[in-house]
C-alpha positions in Angstrom: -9.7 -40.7 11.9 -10.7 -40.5 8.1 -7.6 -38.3 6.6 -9.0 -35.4 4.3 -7.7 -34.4 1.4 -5.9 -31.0 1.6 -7.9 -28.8 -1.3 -7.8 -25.5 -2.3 -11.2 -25.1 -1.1 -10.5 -26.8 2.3 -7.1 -24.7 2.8 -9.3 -21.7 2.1 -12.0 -22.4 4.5 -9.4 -23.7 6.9 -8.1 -20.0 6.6 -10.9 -18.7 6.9 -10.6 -17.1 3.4 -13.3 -18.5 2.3 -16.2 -17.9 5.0 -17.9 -15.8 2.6 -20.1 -17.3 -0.4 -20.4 -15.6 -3.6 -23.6 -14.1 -2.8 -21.5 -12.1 -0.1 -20.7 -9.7 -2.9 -24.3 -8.8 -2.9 -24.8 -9.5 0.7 -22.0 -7.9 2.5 -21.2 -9.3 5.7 -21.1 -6.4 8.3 -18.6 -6.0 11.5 -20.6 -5.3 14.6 -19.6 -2.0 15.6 -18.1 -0.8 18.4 -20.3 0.0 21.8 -21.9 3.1 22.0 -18.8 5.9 22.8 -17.4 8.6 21.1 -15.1 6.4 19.2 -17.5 4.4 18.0 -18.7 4.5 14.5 -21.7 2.9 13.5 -21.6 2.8 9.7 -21.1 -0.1 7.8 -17.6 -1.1 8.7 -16.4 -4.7 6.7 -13.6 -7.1 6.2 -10.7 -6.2 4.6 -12.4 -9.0 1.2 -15.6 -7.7 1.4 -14.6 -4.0 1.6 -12.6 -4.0 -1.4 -15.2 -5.8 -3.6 -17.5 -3.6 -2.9 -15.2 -0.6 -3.8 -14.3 -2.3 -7.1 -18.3 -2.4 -8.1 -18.3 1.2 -8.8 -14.5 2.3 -9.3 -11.7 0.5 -11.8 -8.9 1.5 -9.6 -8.8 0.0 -6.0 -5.6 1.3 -4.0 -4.7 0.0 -0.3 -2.0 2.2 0.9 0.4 -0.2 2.0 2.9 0.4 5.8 5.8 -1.0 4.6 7.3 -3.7 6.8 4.1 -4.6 9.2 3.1 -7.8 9.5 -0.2 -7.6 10.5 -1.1 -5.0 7.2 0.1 -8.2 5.1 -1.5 -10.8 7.1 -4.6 -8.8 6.3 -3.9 -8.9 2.4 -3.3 -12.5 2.5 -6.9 -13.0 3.2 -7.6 -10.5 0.2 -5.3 -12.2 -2.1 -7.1 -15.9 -1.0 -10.3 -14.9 -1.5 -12.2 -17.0 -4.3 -14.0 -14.2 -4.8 -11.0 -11.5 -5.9 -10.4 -13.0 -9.5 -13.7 -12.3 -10.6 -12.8 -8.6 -9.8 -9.4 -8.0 -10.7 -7.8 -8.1 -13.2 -4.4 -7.0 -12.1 -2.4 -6.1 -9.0 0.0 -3.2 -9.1 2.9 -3.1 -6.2 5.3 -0.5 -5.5 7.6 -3.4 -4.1 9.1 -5.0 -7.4 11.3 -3.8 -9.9 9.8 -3.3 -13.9 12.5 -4.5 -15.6 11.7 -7.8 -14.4 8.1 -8.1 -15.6 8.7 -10.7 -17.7 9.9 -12.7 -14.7 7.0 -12.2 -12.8 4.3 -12.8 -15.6 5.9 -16.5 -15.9 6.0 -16.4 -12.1 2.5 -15.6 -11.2 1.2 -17.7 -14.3 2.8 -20.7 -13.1 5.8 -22.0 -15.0 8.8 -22.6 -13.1 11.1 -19.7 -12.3 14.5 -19.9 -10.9 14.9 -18.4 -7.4 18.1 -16.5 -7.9 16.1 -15.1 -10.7 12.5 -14.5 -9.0 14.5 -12.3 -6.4 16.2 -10.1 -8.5 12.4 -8.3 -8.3 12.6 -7.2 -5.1 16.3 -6.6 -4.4 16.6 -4.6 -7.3 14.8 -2.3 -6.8 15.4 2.1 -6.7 14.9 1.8 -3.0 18.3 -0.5 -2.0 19.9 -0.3 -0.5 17.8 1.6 1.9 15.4 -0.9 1.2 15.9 -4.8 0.2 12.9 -5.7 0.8 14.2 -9.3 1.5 11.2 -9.2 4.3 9.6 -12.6 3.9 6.0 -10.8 3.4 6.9 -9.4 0.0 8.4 -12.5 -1.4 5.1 -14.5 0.5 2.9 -11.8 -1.4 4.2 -13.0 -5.0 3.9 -16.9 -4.1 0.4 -16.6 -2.9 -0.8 -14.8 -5.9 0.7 -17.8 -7.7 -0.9 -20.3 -5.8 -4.5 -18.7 -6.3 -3.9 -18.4 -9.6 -3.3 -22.0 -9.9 -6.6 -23.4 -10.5 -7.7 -20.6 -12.8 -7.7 -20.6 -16.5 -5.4 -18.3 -18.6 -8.1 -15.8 -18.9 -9.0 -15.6 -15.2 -5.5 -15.5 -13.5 -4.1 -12.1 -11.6 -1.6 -10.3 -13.6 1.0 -8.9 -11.3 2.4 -5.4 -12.1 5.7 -4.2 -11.1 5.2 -0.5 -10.5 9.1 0.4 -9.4 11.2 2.3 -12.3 13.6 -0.3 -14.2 16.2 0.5 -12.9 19.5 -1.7 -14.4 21.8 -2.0 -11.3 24.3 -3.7 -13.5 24.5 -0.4 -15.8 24.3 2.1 -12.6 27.6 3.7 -11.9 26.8 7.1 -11.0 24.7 9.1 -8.9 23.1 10.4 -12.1 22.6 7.1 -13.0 20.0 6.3 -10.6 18.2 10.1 -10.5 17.2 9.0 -13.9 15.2 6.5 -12.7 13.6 8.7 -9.3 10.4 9.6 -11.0 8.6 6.3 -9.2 5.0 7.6 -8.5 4.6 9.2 -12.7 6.1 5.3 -13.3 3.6 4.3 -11.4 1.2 6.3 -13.3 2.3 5.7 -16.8 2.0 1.4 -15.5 -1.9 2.4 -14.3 -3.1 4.0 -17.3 -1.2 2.1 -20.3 -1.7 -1.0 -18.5 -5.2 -0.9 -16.5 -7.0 2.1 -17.6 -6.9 2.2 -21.1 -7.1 -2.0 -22.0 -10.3 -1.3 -19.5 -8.9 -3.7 -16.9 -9.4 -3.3 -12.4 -6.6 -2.8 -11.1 -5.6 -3.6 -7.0 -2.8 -1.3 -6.4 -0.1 -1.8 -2.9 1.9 1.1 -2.8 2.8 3.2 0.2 0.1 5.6 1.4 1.9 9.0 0.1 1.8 6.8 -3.9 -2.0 5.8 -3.3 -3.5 8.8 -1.5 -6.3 11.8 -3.5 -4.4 15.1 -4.0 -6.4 17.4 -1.8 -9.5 19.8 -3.7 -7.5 22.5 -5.9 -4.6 20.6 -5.8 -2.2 19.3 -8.6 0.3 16.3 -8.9 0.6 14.3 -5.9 1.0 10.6 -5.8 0.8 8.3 -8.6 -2.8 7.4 -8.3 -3.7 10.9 -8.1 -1.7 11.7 -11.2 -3.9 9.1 -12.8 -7.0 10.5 -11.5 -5.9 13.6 -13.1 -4.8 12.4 -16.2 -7.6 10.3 -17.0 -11.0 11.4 -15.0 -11.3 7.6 -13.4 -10.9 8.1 -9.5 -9.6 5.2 -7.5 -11.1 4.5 -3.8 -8.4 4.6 -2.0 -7.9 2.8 1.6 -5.3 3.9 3.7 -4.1 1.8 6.9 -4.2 3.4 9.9 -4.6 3.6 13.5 -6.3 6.4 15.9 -7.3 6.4 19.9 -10.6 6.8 19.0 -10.8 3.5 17.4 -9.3 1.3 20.7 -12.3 -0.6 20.9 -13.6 -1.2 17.2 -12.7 -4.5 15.2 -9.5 -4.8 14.1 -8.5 -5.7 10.4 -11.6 -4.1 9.6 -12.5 -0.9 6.8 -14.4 1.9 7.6 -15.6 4.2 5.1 -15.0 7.6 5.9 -18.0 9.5 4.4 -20.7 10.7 7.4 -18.2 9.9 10.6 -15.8 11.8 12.2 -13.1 10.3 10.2 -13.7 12.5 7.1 -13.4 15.4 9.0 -10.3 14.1 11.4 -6.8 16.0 10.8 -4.3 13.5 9.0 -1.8 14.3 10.9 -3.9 12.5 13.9 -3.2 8.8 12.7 -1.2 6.1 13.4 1.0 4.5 10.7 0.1 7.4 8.4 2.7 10.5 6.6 1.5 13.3 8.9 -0.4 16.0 6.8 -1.5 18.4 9.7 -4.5 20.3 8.9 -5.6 17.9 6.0 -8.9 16.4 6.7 -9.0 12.5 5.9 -11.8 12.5 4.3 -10.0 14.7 1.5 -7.4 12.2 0.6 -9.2 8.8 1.1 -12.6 7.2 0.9 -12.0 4.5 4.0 -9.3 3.7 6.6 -8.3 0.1 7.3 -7.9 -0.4 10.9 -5.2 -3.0 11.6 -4.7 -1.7 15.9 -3.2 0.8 18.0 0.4 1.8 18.5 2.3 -1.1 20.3 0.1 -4.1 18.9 1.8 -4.4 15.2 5.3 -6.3 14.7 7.4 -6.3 12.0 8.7 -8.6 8.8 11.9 -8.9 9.3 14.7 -10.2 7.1 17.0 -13.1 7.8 20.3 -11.9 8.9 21.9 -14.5 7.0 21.2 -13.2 3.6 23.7 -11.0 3.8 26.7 -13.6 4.7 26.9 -13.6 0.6 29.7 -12.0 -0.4 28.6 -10.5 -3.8 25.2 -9.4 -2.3 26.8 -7.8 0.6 29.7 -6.2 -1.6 26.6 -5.0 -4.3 24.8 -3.3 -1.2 28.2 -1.3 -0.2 28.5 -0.1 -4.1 25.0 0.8 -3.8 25.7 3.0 -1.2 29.1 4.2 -2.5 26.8 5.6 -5.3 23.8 6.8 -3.7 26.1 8.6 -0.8 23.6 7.4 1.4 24.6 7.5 5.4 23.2 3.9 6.2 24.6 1.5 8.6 24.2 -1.8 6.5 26.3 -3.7 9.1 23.9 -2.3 12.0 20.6 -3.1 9.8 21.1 -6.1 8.1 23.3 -8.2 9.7 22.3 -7.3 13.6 19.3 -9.6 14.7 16.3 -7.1 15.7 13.1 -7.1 17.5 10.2 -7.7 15.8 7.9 -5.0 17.8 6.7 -2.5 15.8 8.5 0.7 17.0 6.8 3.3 18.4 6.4 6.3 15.8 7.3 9.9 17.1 4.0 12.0 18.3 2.1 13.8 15.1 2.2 17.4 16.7 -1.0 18.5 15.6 
């Protein structure tokens, strides 16, 4: 057997990434819908790649509401972030799940000069969330790296810019409790990033926050998230996707996004879905344009962290003077040093 060499554009057609031409941007390819029931919706449901290019011919700001931990939500931006296609589009990606003061690390990063691991991970361990939150899940680290590797082949003008939407926080300088409610203003952080960053140097921007950052404020409604701060702030509105599941969609493609306007889904209550923070009484179609479908209950798993991570002595005594600080009442023994199942647990019914 001939051996092939392993190219970018065999690895993405290998992954499937790169099924679609160019002319797909103009030719969307559609999803067949699902058969003819009451769960069925038979507008133009898409890819994950093809939905979001679409969205970013008519709107700057792109947001895909992010359920932090699942698998198969970041299995389904891996295609998007391998896509050919995506760097003739964006211009920057904006993640809730890295720390600002370490921008710097993460332009050199994603441009492609060597950066020193013990440095690269200060981004996500760093962040206002630990200790609650490490984020030493593989997928976040995996997200960085394969924006790299896309960027690769492209010239300095083309490649993604990476934007670290946390607060910078200085965990070295943090002593207090005070210390760290300076820094708990993350979605108008989020904001200020979007609009100095994207909106007024007329970038696109792909933001992955969490679905509460990315969603509309609801008509008549002030604040909110910091995408709909932005909105607010600067007239541009964002198309926002948000990831969800609902048993009316058991038999439609999974990984697929279905725009909201004319179905059922824009009048649906919030509170209804799967994955999403429960707004009873909200209709969806008031604080998103689409849904990404990713399952139902019971078929999603989790990225989980490594257990051995936290055999280091200084990181595991910096979690423990975390917590000191924040008071906070987690186990860190019981979460981060305890193996755990990788099925996605079941959330608690909406009550609607």
């Amino acid at each position: 057997m001939t051996e092939q060499k392993l190219t970018r554009r065999r690895l993405l057609a290998i992954t499937g990434a790169g099924a679609a031409t160019a002319a797909g941007v103009a030719t969307l390819g559609i999803v067949p819908s699902a058969s003819a029931d009451e769960g069925a919706i038979d507008s133009d449901s898409r890819r994950v790649v093809d939905a979001v290019l679409a969205a970013f011919r008519r709107h700057r700001i792109v947001a895909v509401g992010e359920i932090h931990g699942q698998q198969e939500h970041h299995d389904a931006l891996q295609t998007l972030l391998l896509d050919p296609r995506l760097p003739a589009v964006v211009n920057d990606i904006v993640v809730e799940f890295g720390n600002a003061l370490y921008q710097p690390t993460m332009d050199r990063f994603a441009a492609g000069p060597a950066v020193e691991d013990r440095d690269l991970r200060l981004v996500w361990r760093n962040t206002t969330q630990s200790p609650v939150a490490t984020l030493d899940a593989p997928m976040y680290e995996q997200f960085f790296r394969t924006v790299r590797a896309a960027n690769w082949p492209l010239p300095e003008g083309k490649k993604i810019r990476v934007l670290l939407g946390d607060p910078p926080i200085d965990w070295a300088r943090v002593t207090t409790r005070d210390d760290v409610l300076a820094f708990s203003d993350r979605d108008g952080h989020m904001a200020s990033v979007l609009k100095r960053e994207v909106v007024d140097k007329g970038r696109r921007a792909l933001v992955c926050y969490g679905s509460r950052h990315v969603m509309h404020a609801p008509p008549g409604e002030q604040g909110g998230g910091g995408v709909a701060q932005v909105e607010q702030q600067t007239g541009h509105r964002a198309y926002v996707i948000l990831a969800g599941g609902h048993p009316r969609l058991a038999q439609h493609p999974r990984r697929t996004v279905i725009p909201v306007k004319d179905t059922w889904l824009e009048s649906a209550d919030t509170g209804e879905f799967d994955y999403l923070p429960g707004e009873c009484g909200v209709p969806f179609g008031a604080i998103a344009d689409a849904l990404l479908y990713l399952g139902q209950v019971g078929e999603q798993t989790q990225s989980l962290w490594n257990p051995a991570i936290y055999l280091d002595p200084a990181y595991w005594r910096e979690l423990q003077r975390r917590k000191t600080i924040k008071g906070s009442p987690i186990d860190l023994e019981q979460q981060y040093r305890q193996e755990q199942s990788v099925v996605w647990p079941t959330p608690p019914a909406s009550g609607c």
